[in-house]
VOKOL-638176 format. One record per residue (C-alpha): residue number from 0; residue in one letter; chain; x, y, z. Coordinates in nm, 4 decimals. Each point is the difference from the previous one (the first is absolute). Last residue first. Example, Ala and Ser with C-alpha at 12.3 -4.5 7.8 and 13.67 -1.06 7.14 Angstrom:
<sites>
(site 1 'S' 'A' (1.3670 -0.1060 0.7140))
(site 0 'A' 'A' (-0.1370 -0.3440 0.0660))
</sites>
This chain:
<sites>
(site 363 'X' 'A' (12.6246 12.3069 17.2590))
(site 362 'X' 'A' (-0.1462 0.2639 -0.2629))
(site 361 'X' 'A' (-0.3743 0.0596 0.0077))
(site 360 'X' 'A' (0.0304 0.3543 0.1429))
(site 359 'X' 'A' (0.3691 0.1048 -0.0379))
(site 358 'X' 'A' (0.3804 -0.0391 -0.0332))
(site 357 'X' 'A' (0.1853 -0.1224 -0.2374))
(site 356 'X' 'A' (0.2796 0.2089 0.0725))
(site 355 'X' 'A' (0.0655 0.1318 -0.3331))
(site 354 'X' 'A' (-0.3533 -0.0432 -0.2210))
(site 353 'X' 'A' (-0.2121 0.0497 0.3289))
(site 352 'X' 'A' (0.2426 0.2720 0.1598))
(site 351 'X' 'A' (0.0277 0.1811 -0.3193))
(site 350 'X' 'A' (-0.4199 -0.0202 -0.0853))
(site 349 'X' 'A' (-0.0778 0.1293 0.3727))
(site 348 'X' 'A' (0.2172 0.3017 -0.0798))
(site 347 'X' 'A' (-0.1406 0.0795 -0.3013))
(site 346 'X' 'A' (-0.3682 -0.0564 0.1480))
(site 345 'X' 'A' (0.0881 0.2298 0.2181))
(site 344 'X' 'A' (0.1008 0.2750 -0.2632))
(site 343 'X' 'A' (-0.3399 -0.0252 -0.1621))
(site 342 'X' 'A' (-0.1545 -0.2521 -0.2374))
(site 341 'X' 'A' (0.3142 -0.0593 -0.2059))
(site 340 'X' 'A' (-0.0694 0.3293 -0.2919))
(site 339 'X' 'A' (-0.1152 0.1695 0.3404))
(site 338 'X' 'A' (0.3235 -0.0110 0.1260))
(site 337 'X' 'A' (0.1621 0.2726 -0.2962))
(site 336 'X' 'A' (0.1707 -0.0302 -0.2797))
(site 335 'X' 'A' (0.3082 0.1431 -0.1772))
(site 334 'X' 'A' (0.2734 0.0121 0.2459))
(site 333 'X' 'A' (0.0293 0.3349 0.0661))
(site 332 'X' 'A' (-0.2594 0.2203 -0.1444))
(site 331 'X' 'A' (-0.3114 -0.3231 0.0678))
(site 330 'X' 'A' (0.1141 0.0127 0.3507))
(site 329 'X' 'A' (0.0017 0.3797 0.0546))
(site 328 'X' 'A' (-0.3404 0.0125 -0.1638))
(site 327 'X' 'A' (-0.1323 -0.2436 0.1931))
(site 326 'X' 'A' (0.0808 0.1096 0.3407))
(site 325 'X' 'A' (0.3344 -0.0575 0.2453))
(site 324 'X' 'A' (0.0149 -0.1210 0.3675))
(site 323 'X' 'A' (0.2483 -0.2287 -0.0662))
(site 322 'X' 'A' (0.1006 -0.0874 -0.3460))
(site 321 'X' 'A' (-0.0058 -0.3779 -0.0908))
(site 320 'X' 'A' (0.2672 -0.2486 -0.1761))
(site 319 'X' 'A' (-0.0475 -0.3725 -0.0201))
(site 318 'X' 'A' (0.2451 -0.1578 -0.1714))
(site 317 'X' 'A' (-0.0669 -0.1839 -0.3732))
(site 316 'X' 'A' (0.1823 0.2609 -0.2118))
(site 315 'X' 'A' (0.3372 -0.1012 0.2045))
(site 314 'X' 'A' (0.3183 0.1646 0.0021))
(site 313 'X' 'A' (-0.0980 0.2241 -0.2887))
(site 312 'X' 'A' (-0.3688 0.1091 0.1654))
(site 311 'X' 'A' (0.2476 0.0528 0.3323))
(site 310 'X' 'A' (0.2127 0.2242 -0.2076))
(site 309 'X' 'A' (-0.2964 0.2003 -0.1472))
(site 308 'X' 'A' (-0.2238 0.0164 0.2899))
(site 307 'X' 'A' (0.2649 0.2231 0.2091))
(site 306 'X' 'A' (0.0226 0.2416 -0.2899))
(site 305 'X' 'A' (-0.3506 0.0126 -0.0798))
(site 304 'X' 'A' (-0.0570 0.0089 0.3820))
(site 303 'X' 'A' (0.2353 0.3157 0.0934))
(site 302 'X' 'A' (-0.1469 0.1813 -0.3023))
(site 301 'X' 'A' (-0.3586 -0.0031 0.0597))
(site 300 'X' 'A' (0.0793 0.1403 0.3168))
(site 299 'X' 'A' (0.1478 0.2602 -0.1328))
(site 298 'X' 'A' (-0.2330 0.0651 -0.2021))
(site 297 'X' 'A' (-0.3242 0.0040 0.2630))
(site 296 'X' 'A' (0.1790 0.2475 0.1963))
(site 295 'X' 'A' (0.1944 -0.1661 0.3102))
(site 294 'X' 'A' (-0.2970 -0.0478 0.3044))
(site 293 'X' 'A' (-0.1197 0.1695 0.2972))
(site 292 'X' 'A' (-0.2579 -0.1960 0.1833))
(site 291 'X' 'A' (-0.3549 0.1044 0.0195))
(site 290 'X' 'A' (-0.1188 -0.3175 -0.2044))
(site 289 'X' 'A' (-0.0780 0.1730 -0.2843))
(site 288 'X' 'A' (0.3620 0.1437 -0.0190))
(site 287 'X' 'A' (0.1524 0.3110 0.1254))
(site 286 'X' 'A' (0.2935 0.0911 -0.2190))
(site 285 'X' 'A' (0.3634 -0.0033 0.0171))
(site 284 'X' 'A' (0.3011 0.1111 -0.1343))
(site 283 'X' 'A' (0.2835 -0.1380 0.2048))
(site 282 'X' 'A' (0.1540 0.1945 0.2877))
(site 281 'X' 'A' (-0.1461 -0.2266 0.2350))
(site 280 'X' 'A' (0.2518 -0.2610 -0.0847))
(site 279 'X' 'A' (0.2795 0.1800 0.0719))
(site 278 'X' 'A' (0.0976 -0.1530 0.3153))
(site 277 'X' 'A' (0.3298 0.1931 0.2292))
(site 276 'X' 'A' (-0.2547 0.1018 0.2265))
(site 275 'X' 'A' (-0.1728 -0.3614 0.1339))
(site 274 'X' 'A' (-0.1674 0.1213 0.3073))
(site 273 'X' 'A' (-0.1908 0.3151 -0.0892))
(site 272 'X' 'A' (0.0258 -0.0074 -0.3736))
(site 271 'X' 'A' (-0.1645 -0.3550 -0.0270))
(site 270 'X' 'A' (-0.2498 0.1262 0.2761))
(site 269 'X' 'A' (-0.0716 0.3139 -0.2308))
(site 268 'X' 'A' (-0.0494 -0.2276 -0.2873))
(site 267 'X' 'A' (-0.1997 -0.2598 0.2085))
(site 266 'X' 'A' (-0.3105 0.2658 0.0740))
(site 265 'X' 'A' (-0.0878 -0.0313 -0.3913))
(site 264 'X' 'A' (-0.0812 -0.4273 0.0107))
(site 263 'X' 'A' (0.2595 -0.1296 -0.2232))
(site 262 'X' 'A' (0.0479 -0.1264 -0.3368))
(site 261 'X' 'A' (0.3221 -0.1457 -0.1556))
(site 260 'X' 'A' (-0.0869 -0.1970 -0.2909))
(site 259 'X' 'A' (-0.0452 -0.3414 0.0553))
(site 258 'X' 'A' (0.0667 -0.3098 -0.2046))
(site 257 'X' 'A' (-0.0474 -0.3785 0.0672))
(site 256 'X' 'A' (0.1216 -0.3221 -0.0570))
(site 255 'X' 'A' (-0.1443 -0.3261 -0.0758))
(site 254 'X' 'A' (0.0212 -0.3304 0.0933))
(site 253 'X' 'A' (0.3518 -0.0568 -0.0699))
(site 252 'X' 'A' (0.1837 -0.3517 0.0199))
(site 251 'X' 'A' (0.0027 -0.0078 -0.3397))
(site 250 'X' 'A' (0.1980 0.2905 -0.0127))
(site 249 'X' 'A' (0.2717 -0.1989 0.1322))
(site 248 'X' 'A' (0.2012 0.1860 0.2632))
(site 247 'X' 'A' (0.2862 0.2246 -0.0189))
(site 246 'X' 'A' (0.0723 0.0854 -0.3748))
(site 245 'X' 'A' (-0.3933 0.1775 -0.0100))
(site 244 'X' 'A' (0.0821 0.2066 0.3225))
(site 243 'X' 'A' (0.3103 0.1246 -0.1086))
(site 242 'X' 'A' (-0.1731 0.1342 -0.3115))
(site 241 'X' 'A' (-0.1852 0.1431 0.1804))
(site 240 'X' 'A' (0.2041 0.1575 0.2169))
(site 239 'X' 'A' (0.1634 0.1645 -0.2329))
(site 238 'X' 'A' (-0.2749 0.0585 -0.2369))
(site 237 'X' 'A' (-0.1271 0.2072 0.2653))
(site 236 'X' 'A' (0.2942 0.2019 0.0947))
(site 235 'X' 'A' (0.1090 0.0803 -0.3773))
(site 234 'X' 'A' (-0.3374 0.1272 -0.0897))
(site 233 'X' 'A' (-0.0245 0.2186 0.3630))
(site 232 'X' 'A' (0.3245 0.2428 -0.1958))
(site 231 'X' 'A' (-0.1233 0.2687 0.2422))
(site 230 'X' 'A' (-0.3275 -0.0783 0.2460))
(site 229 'X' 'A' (-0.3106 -0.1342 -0.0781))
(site 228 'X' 'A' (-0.0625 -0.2195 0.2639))
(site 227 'X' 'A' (-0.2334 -0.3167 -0.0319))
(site 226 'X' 'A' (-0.1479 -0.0911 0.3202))
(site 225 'X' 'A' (-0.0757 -0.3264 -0.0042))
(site 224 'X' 'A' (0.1828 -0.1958 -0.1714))
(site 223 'X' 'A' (-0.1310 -0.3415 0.1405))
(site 222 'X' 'A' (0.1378 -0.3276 -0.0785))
(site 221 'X' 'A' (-0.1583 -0.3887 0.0258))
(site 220 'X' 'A' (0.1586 -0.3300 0.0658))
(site 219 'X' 'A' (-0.1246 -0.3729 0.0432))
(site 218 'X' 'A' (0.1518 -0.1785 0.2276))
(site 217 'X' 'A' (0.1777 -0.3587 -0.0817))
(site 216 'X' 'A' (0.2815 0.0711 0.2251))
(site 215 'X' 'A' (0.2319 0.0661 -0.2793))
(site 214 'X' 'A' (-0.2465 0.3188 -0.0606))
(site 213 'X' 'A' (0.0630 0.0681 0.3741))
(site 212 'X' 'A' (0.3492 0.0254 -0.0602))
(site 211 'X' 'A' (-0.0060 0.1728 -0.3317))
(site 210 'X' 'A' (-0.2505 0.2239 0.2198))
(site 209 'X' 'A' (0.2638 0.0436 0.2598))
(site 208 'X' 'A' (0.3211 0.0946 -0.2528))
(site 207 'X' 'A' (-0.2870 0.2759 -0.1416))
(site 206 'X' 'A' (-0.0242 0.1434 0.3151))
(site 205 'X' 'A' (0.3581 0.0148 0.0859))
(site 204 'X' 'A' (0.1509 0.1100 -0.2949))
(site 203 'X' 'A' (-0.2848 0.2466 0.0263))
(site 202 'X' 'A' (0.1306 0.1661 0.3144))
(site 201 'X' 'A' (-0.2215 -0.1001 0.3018))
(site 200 'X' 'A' (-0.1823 0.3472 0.1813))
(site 199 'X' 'A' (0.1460 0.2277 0.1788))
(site 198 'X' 'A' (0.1095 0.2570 -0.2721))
(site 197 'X' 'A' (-0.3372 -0.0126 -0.1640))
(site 196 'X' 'A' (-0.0060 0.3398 -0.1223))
(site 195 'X' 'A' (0.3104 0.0876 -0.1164))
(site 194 'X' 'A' (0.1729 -0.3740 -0.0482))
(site 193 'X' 'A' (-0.2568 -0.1549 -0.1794))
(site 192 'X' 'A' (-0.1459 0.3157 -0.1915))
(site 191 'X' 'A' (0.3515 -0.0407 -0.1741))
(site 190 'X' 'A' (0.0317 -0.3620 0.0000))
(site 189 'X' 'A' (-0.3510 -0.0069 -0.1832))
(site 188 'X' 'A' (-0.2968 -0.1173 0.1092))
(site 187 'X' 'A' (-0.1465 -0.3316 0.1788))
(site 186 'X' 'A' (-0.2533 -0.1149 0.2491))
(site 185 'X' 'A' (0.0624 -0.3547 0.0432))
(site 184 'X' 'A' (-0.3036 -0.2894 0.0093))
(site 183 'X' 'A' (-0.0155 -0.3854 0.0931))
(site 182 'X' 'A' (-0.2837 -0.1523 -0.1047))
(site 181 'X' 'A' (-0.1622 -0.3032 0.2159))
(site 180 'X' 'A' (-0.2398 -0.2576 -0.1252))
(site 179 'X' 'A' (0.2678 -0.2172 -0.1319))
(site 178 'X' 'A' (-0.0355 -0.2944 0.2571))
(site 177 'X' 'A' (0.1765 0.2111 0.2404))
(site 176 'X' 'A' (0.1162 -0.2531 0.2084))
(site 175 'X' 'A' (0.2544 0.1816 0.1292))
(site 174 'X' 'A' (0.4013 -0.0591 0.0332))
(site 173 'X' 'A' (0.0933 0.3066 -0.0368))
(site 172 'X' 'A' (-0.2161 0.3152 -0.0019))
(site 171 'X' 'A' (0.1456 0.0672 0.3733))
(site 170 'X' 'A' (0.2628 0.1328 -0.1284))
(site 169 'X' 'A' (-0.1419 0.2074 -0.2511))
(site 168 'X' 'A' (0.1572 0.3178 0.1212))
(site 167 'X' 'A' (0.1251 0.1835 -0.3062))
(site 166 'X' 'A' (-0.1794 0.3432 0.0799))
(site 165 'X' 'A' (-0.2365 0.2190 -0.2417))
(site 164 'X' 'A' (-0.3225 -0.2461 0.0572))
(site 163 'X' 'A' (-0.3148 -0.1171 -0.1302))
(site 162 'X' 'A' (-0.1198 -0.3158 0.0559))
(site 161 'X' 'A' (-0.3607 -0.1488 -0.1561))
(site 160 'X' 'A' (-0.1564 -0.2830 0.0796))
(site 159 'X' 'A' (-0.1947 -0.2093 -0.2216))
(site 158 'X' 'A' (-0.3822 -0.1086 0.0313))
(site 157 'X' 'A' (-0.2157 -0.2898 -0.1635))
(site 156 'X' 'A' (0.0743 -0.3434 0.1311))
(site 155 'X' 'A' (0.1713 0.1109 0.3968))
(site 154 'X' 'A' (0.2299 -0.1978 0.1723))
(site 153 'X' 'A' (0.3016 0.1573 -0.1622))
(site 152 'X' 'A' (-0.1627 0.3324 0.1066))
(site 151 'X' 'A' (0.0449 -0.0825 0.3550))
(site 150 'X' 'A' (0.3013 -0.1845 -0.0122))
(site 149 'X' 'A' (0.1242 0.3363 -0.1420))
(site 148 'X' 'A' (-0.1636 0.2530 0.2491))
(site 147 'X' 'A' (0.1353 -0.2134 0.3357))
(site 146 'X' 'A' (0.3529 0.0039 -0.1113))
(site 145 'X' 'A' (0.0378 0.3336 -0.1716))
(site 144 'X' 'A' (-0.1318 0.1484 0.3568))
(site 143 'X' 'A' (0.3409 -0.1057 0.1621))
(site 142 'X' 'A' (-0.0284 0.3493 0.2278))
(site 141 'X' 'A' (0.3470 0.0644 0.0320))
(site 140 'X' 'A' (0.1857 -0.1148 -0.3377))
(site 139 'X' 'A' (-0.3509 0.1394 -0.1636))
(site 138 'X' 'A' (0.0031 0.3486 0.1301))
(site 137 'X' 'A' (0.1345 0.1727 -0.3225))
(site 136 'X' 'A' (-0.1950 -0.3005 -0.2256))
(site 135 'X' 'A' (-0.3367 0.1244 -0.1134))
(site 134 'X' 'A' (0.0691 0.3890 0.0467))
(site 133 'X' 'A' (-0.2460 0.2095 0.1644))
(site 132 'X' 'A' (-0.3707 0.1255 -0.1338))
(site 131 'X' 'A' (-0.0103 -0.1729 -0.3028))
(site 130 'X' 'A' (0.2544 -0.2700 -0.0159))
(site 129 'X' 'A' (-0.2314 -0.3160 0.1421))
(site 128 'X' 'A' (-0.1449 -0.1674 -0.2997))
(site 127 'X' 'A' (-0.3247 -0.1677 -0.1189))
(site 126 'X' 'A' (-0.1017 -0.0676 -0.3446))
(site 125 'X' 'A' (-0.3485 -0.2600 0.0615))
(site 124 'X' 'A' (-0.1135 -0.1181 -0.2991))
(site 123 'X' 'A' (-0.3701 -0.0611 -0.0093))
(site 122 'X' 'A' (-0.2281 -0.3244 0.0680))
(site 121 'X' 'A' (0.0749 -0.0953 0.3117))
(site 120 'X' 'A' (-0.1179 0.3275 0.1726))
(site 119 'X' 'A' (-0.1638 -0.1032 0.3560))
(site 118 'X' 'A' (0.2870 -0.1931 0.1243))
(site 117 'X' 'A' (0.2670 0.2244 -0.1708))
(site 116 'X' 'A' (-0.1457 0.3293 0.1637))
(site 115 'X' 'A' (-0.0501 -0.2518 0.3778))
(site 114 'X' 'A' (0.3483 -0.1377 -0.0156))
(site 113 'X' 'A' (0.1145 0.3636 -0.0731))
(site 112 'X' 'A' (-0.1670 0.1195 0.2939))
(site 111 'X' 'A' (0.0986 -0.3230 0.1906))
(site 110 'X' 'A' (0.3915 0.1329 -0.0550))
(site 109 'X' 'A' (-0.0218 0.3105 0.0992))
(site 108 'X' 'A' (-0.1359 -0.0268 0.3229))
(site 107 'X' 'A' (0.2201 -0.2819 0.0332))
(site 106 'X' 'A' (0.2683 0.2354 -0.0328))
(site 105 'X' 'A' (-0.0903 0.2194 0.2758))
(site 104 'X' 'A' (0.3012 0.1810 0.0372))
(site 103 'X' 'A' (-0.0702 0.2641 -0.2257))
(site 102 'X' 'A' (0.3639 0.1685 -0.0574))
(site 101 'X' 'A' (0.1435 0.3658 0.0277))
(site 100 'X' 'A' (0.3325 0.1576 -0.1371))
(site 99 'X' 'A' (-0.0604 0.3866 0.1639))
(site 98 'X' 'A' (-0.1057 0.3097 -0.1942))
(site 97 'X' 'A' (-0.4216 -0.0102 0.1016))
(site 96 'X' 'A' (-0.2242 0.2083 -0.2293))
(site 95 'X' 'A' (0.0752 -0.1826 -0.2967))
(site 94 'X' 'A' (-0.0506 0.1248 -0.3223))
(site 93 'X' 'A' (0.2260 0.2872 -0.0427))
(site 92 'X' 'A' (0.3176 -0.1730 0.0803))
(site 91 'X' 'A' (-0.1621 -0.3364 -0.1539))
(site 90 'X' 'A' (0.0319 0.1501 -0.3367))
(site 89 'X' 'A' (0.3610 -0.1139 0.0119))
(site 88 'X' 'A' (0.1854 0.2829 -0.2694))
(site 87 'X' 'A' (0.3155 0.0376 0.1848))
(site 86 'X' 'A' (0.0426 -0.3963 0.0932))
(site 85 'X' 'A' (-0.0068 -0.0028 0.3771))
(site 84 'X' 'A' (0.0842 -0.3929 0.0036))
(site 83 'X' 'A' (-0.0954 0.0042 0.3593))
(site 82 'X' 'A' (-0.3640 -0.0946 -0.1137))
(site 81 'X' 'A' (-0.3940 0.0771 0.1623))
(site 80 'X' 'A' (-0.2107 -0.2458 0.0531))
(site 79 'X' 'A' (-0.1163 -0.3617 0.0827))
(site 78 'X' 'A' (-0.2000 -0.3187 -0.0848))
(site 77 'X' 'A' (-0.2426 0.1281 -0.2488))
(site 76 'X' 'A' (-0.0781 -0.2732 -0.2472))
(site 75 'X' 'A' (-0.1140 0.1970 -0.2846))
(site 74 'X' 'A' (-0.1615 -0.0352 -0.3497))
(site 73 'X' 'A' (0.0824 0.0351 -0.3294))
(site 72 'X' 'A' (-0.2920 0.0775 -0.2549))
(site 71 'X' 'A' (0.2910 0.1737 -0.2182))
(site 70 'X' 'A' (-0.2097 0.3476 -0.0319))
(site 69 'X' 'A' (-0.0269 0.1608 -0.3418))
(site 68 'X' 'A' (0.0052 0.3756 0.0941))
(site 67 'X' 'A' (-0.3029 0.2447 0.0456))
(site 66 'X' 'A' (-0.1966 -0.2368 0.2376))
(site 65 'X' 'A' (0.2748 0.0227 0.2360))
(site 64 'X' 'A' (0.2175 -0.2338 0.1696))
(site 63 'X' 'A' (0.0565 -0.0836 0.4077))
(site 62 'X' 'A' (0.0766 -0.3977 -0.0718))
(site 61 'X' 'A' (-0.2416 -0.1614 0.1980))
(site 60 'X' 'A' (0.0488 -0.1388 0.3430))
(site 59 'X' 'A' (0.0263 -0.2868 0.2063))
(site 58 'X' 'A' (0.0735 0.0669 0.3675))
(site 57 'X' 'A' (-0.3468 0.2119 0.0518))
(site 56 'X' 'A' (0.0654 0.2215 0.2984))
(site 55 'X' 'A' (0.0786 -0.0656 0.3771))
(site 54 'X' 'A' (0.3824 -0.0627 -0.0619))
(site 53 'X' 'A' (0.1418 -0.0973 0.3393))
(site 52 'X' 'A' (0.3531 0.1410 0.0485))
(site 51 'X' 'A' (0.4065 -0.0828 -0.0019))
(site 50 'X' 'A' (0.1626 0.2816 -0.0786))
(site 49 'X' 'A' (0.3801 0.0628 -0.0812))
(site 48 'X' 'A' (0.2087 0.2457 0.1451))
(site 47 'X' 'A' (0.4082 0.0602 -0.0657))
(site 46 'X' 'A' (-0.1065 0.1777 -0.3526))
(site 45 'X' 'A' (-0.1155 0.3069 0.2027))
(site 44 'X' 'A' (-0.3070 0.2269 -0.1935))
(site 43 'X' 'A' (-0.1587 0.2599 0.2075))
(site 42 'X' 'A' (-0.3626 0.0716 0.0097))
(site 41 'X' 'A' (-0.1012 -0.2661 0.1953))
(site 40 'X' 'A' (-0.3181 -0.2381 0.0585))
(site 39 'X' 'A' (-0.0798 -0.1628 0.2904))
(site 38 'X' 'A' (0.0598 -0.3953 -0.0030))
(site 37 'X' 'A' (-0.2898 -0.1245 0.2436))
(site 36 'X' 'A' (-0.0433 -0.1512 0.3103))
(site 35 'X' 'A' (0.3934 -0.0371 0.0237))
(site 34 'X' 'A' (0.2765 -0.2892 0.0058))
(site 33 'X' 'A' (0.3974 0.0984 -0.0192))
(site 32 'X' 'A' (0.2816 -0.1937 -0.1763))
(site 31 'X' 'A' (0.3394 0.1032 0.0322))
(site 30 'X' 'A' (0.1997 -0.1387 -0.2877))
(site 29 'X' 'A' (0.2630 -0.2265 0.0467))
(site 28 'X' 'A' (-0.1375 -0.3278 -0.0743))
(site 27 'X' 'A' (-0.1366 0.1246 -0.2983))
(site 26 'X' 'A' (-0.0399 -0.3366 -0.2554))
(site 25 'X' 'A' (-0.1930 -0.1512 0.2884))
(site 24 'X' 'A' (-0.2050 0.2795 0.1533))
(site 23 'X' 'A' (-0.1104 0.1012 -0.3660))
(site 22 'X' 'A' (-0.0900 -0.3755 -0.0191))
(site 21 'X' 'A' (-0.2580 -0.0031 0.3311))
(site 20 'X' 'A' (-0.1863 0.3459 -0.0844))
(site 19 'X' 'A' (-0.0478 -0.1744 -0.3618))
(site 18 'X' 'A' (-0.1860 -0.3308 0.1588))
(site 17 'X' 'A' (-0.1650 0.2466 0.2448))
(site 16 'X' 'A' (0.0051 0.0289 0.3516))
(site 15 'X' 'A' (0.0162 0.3825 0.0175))
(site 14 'X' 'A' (-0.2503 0.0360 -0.2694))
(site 13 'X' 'A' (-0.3049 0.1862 0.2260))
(site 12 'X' 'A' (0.3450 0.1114 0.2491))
(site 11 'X' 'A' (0.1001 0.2413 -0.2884))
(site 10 'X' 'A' (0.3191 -0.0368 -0.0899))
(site 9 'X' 'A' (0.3561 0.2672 0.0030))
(site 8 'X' 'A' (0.2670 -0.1706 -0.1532))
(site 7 'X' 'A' (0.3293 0.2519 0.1059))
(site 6 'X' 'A' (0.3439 -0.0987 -0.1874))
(site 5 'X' 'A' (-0.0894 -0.0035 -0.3253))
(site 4 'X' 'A' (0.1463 -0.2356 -0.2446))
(site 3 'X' 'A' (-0.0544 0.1041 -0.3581))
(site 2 'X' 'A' (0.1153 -0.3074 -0.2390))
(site 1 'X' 'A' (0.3897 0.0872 -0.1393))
(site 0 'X' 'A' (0.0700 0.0655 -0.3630))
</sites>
């Protein structure tokens, strides 16, 4: 696949002369560039636009869980929003209130707040990644973030990076010093789902040939199917692709991997239906969770990780495997325990990047 390269960068004048301002005008030399007071917002989504603004919020963020669900304890470093991708089910299409690709340009902003949350926690485990609200790497061959965030976190003694992406464009991945703090992360699912509802984004020959690479690279690797679809014949589909996954790369190189459900806030089905027509993933049977969203029924859910959790159990007992967004009862159904057996679910995750990565408070 080819990086977005839009053809208008609009900036606010506050960031104007920033380090990021300066490398979009690099690696776009034929883009028409225009300063403003302020980036208003629009209501109409055009792929040829990017935005370049001042983020006046908190840069560092916590994962947006519920106390209903085990929560991962992740946390965010917010450096942009929004995602050409346009997979069907994106929850950013009813999340965001602004449609157009749009950056923080003030990096160092961003980069003393986490100084300062490091600084003033040395004693925890700091999780951090960048996929929540956009996509870690679909800007990256423009905006060269990768390689200020990894010598970051390779300087740092108790906090790993997180990067979470459906393209191939690790590029600029190679030749770091990463110093194995940094995990880089693919959103998978079947070829099916692949190809009718995330038609734009990297095939998974493609994904899964960049995290061999970046496993050669000495990174360490992590996998996210999230959402599950229950759709016709979904067995074969899954242990397709995972069973691609597990002859690609080493699961030793794993740190854990994850499973979703689809679940969506209620306003995204008409949305879904409104600009993605052909989708049948609305059409599922659905119920409102505790959380608001709309979830699969409790047994079919149920199913989708039993399955999924069997063939990566038989790959490799010792992997780390979670559910996202998922209570106790659902855990304990399918895969026979639940977080609070291992002191929650972010002390799980703290565990697999200390025993894999060996990464944490009081290591080196």
């Amino acid at each position: 696949m080819h990086a977005p390269k839009p053809s208008r960068v609009i900036i606010e004048s506050d960031v104007s002369n920033s380090e990021l301002a300066a490398t979009l005008r690099a690696n776009l030399p034929s883009a028409r560039f225009e300063i403003v007071d302020r980036v208003q917002d629009s209501t109409r989504r055009d792929p040829n636009i990017l935005e370049v603004v001042r983020f006046r919020g908190r840069l560092l963020k916590s994962c947006p869980g519920t106390q209903n669900y085990y929560c991962c304890g992740y946390r965010i470093l917010h450096f942009g929003t929004q995602c050409t991708l346009d997979c069907t089910y994106c929850i950013l299409q009813a999340y965001l209130n602004q449609p157009n690709l749009r950056l923080f340009g003030n990096t160092g902003e961003m980069l003393g707040e986490l100084s300062t949350e490091l600084e003033q926690n040395p004693n925890r485990l700091h999780r951090i990644g960048t996929g929540e609200f956009t996509d870690s790497l679909l800007l990256d061959p423009l905006t060269g973030l990768s390689k200020i965030l990894v010598p970051f976190f390779a300087g740092t003694r108790n906090a790993v990076l997180e990067l979470k992406t459906k393209t191939n464009f690790i590029g600029n991945l190679v030749g770091l010093d990463h110093n194995g703090r940094t995990i880089t992360a693919w959103s998978l699912n079947s070829e099916q789902v692949r190809r009718s509802e995330e038609p734009k984004s990297a095939t998974l020959e493609e994904r899964l040939a960049a995290a061999r690479r970046c496993a050669d690279l000495g990174y360490y690797l992590a996998f996210h199917f999230d959402p599950l679809l229950e759709y016709p014949d979904w067995q074969t589909g899954y242990a397709e692709i995972l069973n691609r996954l597990l002859d690609a790369v080493d699961p030793s190189r794993i740190v854990w991997i994850s499973l979703g459900a689809f679940r969506f806030m209620p306003e995204l089905k008409q949305i879904i239906r409104e600009r993605h027509a052909r989708s049948k993933i609305p059409y599922g049977e659905f119920i409102r969770g505790l959380d608001g969203k709309m979830r699969y029924f409790r047994d079919i859910r149920v199913e989708l990780y039993s399955f999924m959790g069997e063939i990566i159990r038989k790959a490799d007992p010792s992997l780390c495997l979670y559910l996202c967004m998922e209570g106790k009862d659902v855990w304990t159904e399918a895969l026979g325990f639940s977080p609070d057996e291992q002191g929650g679910l972010a002390a799980m995750l703290d565990k697999a990047v200390e025993d894999k990565m060996k990464v944490g408070p009081g290591r080196g």
